[in-house]
N, CA, C and O atoms as CSV, one atom per row, in Angstrom:
chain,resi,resn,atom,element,x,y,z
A,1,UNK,N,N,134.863,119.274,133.940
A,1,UNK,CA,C,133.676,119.255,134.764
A,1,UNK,C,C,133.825,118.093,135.751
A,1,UNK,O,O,134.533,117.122,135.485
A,2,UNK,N,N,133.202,118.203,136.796
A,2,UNK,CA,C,133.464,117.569,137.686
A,2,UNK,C,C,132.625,116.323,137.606
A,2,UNK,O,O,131.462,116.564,137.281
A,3,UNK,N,N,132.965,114.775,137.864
A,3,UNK,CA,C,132.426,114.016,137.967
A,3,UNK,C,C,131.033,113.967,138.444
A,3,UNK,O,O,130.134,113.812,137.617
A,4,UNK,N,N,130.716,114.107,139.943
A,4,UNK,CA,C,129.387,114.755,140.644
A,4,UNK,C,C,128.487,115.670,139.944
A,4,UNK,O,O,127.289,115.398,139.864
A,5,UNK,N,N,128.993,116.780,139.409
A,5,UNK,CA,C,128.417,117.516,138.269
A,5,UNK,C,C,127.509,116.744,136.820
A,5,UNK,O,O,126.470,116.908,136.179
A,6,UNK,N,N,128.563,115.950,136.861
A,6,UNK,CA,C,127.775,115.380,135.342
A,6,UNK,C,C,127.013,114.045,135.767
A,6,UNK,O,O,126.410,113.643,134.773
A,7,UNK,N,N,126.788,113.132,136.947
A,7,UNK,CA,C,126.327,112.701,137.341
A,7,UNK,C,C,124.920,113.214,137.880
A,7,UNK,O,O,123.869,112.578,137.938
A,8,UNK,N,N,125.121,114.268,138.183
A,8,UNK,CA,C,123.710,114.954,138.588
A,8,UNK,C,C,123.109,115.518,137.238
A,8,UNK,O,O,121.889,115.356,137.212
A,9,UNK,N,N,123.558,116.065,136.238
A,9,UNK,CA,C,123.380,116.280,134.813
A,9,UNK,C,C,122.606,114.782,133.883
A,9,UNK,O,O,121.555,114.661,133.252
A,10,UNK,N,N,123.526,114.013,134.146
A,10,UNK,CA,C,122.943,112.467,133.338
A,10,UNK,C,C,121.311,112.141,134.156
A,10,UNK,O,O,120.234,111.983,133.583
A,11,UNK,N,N,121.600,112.112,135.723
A,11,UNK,CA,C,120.406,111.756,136.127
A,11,UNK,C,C,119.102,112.611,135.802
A,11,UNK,O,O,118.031,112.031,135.627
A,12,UNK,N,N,119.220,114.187,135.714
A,12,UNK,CA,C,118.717,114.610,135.229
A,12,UNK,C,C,117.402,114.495,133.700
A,12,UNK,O,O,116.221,114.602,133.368
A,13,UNK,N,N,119.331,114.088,133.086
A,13,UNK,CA,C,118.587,114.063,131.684
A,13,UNK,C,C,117.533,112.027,131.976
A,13,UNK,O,O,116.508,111.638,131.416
A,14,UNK,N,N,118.123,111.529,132.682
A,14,UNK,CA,C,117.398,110.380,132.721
A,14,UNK,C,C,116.009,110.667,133.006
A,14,UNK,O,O,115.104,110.308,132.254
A,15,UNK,N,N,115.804,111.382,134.204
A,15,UNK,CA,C,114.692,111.655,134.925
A,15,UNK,C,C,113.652,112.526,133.450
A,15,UNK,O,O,112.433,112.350,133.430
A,16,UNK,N,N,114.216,113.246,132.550
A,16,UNK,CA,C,113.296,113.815,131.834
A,16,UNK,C,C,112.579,112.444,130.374
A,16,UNK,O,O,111.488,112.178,129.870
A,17,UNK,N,N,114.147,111.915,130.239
A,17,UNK,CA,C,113.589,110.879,129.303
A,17,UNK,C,C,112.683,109.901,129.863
A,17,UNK,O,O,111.976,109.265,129.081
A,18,UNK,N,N,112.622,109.741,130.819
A,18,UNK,CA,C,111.368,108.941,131.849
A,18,UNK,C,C,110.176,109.150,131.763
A,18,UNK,O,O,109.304,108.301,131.581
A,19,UNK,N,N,109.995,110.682,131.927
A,19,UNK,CA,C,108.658,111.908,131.719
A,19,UNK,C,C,108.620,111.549,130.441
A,19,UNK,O,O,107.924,110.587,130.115
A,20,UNK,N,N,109.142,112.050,129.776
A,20,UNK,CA,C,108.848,112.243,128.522
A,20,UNK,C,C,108.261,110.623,127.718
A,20,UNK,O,O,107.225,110.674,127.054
A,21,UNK,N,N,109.071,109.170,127.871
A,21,UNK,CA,C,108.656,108.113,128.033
A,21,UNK,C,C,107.002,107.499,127.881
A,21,UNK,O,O,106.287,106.945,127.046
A,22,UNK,N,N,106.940,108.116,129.584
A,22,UNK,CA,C,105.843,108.078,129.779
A,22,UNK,C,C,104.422,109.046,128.976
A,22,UNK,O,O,103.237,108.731,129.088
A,23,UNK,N,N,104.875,110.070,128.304
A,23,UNK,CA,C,104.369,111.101,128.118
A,23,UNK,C,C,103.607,109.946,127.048
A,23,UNK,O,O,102.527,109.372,127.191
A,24,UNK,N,N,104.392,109.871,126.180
A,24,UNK,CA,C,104.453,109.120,124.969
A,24,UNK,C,C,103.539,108.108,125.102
A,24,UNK,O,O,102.385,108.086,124.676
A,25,UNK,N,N,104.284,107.055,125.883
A,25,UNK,CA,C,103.356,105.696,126.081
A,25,UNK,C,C,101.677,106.371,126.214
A,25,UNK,O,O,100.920,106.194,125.260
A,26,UNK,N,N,101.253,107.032,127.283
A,26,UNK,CA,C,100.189,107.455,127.363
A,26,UNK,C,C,99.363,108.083,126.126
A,26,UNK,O,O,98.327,107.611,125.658
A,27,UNK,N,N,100.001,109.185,125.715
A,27,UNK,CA,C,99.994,109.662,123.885
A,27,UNK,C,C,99.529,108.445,123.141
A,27,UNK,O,O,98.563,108.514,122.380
A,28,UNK,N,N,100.320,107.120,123.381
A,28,UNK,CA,C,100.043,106.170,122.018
A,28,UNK,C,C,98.366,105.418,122.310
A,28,UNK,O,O,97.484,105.107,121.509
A,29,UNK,N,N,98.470,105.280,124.362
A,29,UNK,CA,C,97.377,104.086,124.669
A,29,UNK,C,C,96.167,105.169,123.578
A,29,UNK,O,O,95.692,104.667,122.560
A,30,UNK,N,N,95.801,106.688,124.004
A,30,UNK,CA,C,95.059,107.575,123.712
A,30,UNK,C,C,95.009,107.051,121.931
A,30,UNK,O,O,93.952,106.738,121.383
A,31,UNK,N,N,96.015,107.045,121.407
A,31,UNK,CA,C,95.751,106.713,119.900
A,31,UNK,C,C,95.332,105.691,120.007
A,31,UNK,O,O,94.107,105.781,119.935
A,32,UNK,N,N,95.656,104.647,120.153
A,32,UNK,CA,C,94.524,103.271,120.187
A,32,UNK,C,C,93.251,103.423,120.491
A,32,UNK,O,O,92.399,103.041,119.690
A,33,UNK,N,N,92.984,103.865,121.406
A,33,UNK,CA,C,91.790,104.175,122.069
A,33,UNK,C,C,90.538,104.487,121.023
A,33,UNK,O,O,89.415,103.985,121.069
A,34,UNK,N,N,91.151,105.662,119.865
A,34,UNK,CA,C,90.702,106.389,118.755
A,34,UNK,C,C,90.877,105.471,118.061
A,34,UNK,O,O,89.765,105.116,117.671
A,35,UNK,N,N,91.586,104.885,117.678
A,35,UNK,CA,C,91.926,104.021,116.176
A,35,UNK,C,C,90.811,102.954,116.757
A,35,UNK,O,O,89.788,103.099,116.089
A,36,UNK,N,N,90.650,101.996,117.701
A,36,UNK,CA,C,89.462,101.064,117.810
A,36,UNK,C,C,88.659,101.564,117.339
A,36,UNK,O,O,88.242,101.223,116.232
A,37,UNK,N,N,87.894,103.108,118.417
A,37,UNK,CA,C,86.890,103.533,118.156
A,37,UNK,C,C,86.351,103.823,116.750
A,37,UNK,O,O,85.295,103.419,116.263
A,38,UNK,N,N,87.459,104.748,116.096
A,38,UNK,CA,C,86.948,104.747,114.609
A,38,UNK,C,C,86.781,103.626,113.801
A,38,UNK,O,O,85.871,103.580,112.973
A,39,UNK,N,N,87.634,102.650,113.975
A,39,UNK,CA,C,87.392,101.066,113.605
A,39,UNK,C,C,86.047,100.778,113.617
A,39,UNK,O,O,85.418,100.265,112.691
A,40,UNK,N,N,85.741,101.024,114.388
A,40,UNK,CA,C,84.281,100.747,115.103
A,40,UNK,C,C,82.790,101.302,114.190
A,40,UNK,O,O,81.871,100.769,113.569
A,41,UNK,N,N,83.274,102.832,114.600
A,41,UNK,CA,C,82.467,103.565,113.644
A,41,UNK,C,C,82.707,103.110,112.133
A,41,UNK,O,O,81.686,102.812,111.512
A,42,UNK,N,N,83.827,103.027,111.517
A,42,UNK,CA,C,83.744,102.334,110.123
A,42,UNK,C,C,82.602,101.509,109.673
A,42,UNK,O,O,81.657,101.575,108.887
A,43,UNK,N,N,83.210,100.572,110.672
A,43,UNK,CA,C,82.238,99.597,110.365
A,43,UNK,C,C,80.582,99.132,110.615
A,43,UNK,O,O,80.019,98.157,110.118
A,44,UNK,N,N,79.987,100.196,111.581
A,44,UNK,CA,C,78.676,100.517,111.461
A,44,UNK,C,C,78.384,101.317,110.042
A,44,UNK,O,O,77.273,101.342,109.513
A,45,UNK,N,N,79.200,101.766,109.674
A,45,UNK,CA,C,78.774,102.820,108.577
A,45,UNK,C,C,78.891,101.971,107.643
A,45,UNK,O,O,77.999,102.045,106.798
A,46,UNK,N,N,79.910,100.940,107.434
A,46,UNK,CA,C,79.581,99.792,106.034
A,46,UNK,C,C,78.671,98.802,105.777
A,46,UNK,O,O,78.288,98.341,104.701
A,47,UNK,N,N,78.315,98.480,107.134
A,47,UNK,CA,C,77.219,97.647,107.643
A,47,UNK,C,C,75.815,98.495,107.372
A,47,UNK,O,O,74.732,98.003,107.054
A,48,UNK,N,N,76.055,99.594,107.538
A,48,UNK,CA,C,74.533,100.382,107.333
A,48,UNK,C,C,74.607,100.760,106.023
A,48,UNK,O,O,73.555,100.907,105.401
A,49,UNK,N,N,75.834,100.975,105.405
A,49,UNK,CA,C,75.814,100.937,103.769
A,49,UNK,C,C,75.168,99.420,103.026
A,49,UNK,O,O,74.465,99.457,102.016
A,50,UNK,N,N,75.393,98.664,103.440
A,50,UNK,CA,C,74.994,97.733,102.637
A,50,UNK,C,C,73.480,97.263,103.118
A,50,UNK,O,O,72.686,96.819,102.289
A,51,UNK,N,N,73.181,97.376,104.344
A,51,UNK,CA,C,71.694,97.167,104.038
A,51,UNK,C,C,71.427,98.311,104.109
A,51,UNK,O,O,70.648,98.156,105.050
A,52,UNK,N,N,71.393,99.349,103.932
A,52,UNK,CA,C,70.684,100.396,103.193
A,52,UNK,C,C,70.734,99.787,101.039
A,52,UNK,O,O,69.845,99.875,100.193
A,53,UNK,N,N,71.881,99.352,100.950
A,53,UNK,CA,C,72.000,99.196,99.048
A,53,UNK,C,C,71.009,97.816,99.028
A,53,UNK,O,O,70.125,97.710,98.178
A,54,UNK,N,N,71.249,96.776,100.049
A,54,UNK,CA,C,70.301,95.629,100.134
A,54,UNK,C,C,68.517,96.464,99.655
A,54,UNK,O,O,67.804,96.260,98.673
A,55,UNK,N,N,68.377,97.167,100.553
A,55,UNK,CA,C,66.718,97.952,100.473
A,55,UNK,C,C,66.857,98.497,99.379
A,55,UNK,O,O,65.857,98.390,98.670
A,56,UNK,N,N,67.774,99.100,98.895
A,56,UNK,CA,C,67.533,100.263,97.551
A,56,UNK,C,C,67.535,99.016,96.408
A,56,UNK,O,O,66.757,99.049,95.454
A,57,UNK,N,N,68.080,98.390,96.524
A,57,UNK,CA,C,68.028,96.992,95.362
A,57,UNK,C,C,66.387,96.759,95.840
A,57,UNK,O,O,65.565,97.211,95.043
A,58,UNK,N,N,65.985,96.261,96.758
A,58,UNK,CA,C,64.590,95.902,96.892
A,58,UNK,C,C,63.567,96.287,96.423
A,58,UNK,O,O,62.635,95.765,95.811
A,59,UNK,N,N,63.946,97.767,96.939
A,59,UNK,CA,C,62.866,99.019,96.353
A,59,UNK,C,C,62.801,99.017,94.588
A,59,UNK,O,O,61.816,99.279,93.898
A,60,UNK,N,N,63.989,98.686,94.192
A,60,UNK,CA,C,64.072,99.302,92.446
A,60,UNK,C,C,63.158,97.847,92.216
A,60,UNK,O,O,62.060,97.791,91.662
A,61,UNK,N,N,63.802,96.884,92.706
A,61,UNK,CA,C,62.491,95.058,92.084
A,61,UNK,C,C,61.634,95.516,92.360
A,61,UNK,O,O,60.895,95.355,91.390
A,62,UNK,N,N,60.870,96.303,93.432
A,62,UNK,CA,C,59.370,96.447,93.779
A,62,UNK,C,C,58.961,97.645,92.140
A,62,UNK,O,O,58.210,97.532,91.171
A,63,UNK,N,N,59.755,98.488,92.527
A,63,UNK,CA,C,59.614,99.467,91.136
A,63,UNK,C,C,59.680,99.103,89.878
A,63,UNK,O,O,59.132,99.899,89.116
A,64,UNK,N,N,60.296,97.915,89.248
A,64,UNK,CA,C,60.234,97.875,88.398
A,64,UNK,C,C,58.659,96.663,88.228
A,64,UNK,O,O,57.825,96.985,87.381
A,65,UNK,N,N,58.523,95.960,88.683
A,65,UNK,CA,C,57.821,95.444,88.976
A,65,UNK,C,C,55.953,95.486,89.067
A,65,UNK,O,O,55.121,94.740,88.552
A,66,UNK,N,N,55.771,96.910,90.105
A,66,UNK,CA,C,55.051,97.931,89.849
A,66,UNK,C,C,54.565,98.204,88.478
A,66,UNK,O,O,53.446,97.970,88.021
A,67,UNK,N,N,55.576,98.733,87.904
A,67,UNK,CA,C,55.905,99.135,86.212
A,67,UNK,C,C,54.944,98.454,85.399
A,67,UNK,O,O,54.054,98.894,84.673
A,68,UNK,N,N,55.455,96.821,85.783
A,68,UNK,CA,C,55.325,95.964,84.862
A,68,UNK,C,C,53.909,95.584,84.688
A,68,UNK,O,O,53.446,95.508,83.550
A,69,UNK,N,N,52.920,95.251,86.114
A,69,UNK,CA,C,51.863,95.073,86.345
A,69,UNK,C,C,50.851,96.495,86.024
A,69,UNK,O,O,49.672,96.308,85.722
A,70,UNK,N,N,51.322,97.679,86.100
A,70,UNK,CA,C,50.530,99.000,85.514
A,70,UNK,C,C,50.500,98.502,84.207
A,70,UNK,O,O,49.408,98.622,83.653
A,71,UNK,N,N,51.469,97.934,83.508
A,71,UNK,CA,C,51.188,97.943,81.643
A,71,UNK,C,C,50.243,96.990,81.828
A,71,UNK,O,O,49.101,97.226,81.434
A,72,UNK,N,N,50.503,95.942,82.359
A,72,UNK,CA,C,49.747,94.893,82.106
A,72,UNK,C,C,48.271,95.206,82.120
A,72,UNK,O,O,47.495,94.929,81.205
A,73,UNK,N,N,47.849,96.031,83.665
A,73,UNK,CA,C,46.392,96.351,83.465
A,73,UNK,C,C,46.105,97.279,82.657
A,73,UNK,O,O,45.042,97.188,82.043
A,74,UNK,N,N,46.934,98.366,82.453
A,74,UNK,CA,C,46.349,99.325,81.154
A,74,UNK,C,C,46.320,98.106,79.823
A,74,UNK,O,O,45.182,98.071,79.356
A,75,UNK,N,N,46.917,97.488,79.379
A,75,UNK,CA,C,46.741,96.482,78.436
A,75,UNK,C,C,45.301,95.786,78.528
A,75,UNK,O,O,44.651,95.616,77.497
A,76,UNK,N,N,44.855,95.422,79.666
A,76,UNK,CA,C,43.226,94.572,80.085
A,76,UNK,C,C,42.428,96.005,79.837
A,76,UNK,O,O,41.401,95.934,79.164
A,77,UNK,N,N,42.744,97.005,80.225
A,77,UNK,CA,C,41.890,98.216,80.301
A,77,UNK,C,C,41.187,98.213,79.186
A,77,UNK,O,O,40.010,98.137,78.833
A,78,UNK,N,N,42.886,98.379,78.454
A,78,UNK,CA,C,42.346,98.208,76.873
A,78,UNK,C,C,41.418,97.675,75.986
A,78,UNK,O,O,40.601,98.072,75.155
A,79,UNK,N,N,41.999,96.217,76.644
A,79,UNK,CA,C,41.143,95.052,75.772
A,79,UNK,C,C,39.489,95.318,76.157
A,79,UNK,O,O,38.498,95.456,75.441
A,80,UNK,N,N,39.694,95.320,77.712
A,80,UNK,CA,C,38.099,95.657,78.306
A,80,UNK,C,C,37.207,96.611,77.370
A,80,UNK,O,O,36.118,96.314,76.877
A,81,UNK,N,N,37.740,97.536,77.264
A,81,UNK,CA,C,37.199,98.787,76.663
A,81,UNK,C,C,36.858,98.741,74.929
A,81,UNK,O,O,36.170,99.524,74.274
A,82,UNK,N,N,37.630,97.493,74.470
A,82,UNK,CA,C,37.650,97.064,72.766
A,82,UNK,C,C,36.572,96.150,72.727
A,82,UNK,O,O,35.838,95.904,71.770
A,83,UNK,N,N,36.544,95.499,74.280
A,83,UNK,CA,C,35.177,94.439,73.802
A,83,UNK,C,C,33.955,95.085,74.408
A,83,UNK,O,O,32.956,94.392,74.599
A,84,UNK,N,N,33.965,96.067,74.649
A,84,UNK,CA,C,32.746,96.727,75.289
A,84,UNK,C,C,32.321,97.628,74.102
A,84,UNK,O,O,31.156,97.601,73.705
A,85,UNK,N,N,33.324,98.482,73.491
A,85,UNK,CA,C,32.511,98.664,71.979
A,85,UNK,C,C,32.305,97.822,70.965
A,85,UNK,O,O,31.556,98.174,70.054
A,86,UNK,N,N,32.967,96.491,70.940
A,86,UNK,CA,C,32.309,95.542,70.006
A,86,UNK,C,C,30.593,95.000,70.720
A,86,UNK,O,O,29.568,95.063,70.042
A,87,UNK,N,N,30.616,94.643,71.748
A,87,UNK,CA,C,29.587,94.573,72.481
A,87,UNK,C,C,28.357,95.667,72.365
A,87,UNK,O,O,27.245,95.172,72.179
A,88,UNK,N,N,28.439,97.059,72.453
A,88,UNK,CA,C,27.571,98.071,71.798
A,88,UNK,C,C,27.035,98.376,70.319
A,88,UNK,O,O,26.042,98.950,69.873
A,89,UNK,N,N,28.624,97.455,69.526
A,89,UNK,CA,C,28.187,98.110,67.750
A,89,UNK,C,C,27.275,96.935,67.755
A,89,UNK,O,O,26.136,97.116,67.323
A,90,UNK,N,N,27.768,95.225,68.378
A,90,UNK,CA,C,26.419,94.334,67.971
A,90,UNK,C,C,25.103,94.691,68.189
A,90,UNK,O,O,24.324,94.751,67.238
A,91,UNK,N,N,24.755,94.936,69.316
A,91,UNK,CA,C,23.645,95.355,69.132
A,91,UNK,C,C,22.533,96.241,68.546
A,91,UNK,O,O,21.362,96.066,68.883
């Protein structure tokens, strides 16, 4: 093959690995682009996970809590209601 021949052949193949190069580089900026972004999104979503579990912890202290003060007044209810018939049999 003729020298000129494969010179125009090499440049060729140069000229496509160039394209193609570039194809790529562009291909990767596009993956970054995504990989920040989802980075991104991750981390709103862990951030909103934990104060969302911050509130659900809150909510269960308020609930249990709740709980605690219902016994307590059914307990006074009680008592209320024990000295109100001792209060009726005295008389």
């Amino acid at each position: 093959m003729e020298d000129s021949k494969v010179a125009v052949i090499l440049e060729d193949l140069r000229s496509q690995f160039r394209v193609f190069g570039e194809g790529l580089q562009t291909l990767n900026e596009k993956s970054d682009r995504i990989d920040r972004k989802l980075e991104a999104h991750i981390e709103e979503n862990r951030r909103q996970f934990d104060q969302n579990t911050l509130e659900h912890r809150q909510i269960a202290q308020d609930l249990r809590q709740n709980a605690q003060e219902h016994r307590l007044m059914l307990q006074m209810i009680k008592e209320l209601n024990e000295e109100q018939n001792k209060l009726k049999q005295a008389k």
